[in-house]
N, C-alpha and C positions, 0 to 999 in steps of 0.2 A: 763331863761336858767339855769339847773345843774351846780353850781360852785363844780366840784368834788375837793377834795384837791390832792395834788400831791404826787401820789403815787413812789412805785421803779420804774422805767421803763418808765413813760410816757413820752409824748413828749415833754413837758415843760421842761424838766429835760437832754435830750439828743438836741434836735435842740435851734440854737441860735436864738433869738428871729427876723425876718426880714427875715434871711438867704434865700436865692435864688439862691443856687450852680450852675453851666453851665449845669453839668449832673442830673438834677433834680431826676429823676425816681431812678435813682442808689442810688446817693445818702438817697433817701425818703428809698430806702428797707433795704439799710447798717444801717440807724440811728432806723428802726423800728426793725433788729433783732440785734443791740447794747443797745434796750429798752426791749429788750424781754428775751437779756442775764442776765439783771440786775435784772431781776424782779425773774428769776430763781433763781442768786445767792441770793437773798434775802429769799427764799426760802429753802437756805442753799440745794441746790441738786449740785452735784460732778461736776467738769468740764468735766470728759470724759463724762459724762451723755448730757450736756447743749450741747457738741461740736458734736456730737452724731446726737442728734437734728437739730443743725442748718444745719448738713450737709446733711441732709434728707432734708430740706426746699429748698436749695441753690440748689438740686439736681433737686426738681418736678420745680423748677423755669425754668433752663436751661430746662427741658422736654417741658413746656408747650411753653416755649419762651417769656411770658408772663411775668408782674408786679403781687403781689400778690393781688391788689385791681381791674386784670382783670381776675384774676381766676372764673371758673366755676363749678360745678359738674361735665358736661360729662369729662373734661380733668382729672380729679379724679378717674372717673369709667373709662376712656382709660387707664390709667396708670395700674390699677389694671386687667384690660380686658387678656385674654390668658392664658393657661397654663403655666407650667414647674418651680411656685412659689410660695411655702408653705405656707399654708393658714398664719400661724405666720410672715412669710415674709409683706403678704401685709398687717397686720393687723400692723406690726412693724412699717409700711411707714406711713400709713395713721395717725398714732395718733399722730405721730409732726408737721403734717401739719395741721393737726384740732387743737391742744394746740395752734398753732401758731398765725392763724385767731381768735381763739377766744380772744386771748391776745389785735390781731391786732383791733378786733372790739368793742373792750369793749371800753365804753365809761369815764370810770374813767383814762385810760391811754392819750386821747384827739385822738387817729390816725388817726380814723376815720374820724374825722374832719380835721386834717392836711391835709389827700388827696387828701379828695373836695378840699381844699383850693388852695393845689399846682399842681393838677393834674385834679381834677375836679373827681372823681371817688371816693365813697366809696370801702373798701373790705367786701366781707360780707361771712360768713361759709360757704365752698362746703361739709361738711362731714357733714352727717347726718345718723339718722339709717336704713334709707333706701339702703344708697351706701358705708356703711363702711362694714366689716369681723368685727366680734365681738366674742368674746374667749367665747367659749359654751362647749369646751371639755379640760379636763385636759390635755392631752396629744395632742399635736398640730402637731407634727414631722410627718414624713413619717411614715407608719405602718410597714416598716420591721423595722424603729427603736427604736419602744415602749420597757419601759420598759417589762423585765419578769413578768411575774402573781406570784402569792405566789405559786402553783401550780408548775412552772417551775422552779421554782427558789427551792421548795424541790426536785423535779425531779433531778438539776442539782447538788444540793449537794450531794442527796444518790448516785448520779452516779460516783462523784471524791470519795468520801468513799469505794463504791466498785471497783473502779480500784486499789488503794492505797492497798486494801487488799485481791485480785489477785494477784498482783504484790511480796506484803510480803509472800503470801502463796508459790508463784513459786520460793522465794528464790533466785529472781534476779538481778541484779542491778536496779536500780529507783525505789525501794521502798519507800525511804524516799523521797525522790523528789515529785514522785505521791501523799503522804502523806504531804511534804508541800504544795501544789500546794489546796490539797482540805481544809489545815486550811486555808491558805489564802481566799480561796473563801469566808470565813464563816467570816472571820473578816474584808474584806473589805465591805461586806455588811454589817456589825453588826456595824464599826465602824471607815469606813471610808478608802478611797486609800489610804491616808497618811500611816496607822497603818499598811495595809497589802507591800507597799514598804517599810518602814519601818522592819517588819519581815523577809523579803524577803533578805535585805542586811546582818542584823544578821545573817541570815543562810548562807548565800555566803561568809561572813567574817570567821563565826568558820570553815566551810569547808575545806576554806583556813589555816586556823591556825591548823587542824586535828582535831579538838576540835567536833567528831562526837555526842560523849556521850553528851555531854552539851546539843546542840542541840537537839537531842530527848530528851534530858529531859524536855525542853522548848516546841518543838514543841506539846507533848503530855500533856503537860500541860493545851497548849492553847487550843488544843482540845477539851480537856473536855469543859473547859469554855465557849469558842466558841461554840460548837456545841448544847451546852445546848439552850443558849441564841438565837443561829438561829431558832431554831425550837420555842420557847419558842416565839418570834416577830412573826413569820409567823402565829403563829396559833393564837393570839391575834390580827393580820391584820394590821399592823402597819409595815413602813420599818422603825422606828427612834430605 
């Protein structure tokens, strides 16, 4: 037999050696994702990340009503069965329950054997690539909420540029407004929300202080730069 050495996580290292708690089964899943937490953090991965996880695990558990060493595939493919759940959703679920058993059944951790031992049951993978959602397209979300094309995205700039100077041509109030509304466009794309609320407050401040001139002088500034630089990414194909 495999004397593997003890790694983070295994069972060696979380159960006491004899130990035989009243509530076995509970116990055995609490100490295998208390073995599954440590192996993570040895992995140096974030605790919202790890808690993330476990609470996907803890969730398909109460679903199936089951121990995870009587988990199945169909109860895997029922979970994920029906509509009204984004492909990235079920793709979300499934891959902390596959990290989980794969953890659970690896043999350098000992689990696998503890279960037989205490329970009489190995656990073994229900995810495989037959019954998992697997990431094939970049954009995963619903389709009314993919990004813009480069395409759309010049459409939507020439179109705040020409209201901005409609608007100065009529001589009316919201000129400048229309006119900031279409820098922003251009610099939250080029370079972030932050920069374009950011701008956004500066212009609301000098406003307030009457301080118009500054403003246009800034906002026309940005413009040029801005506007260079947007068209200059689009046509390169590139949104960084």
């Amino acid at each position: 037999m495999v004397e593997w050495p003890r790694a983070a996580g295994s069972a060696a290292l979380v159960l006491a050696d004899g130990a035989a708690p009243p509530g076995v089964e509970t116990a055995l899943f609490e100490a295998i994702l208390a073995g599954w937490r440590r192996q993570q953090q040895s992995r140096r991965l974030s605790a919202g990340f790890i808690g993330g996880r476990e609470r996907v695990v803890r969730r398909f558990a109460v679903f199936t009503g089951s121990w995870p060493w009587c988990w199945t595939p169909g109860e895997l493919e029922s979970r994920a069965a029906g509509g009204g759940r984004a492909h990235s959703t079920i793709r979300l679920y499934q891959g902390p329950v596959a990290c989980f058993l794969d953890y659970a059944c690896d043999p350098r951790y000992g689990w696998a054997a503890e279960c037989e031992a205490r329970v009489g049951v190995r656990p073994v993978q229900v995810c495989h690539e037959g019954n998992t959602a697997v990431h094939v397209a970049e954009h995963e979300g619903r389709p009314e909420r993919r990004p813009l094309s480069r395409a759309e995205l010049q459409a939507l700039f020439d179109a705040a540029d020409e209201m901005a100077g409609r608007a100065e041509g009529c001589r009316r109030k919201g000129s400048l407004t229309a006119f900031r509304d279409a820098t922003l466009f251009k610099v939250i794309y080029g370079w972030g929300l932050f920069s374009g609320v950011r701008l956004l407050r500066e212009g609301l401040a000098s406003r307030v202080c009457a301080a118009q001139r500054l403003l246009d002088e800034r906002l026309s500034a940005a413009a040029v730069v801005v506007q260079g630089r947007a068209r200059c990414v689009i046509g390169a194909g590139s949104c960084g």
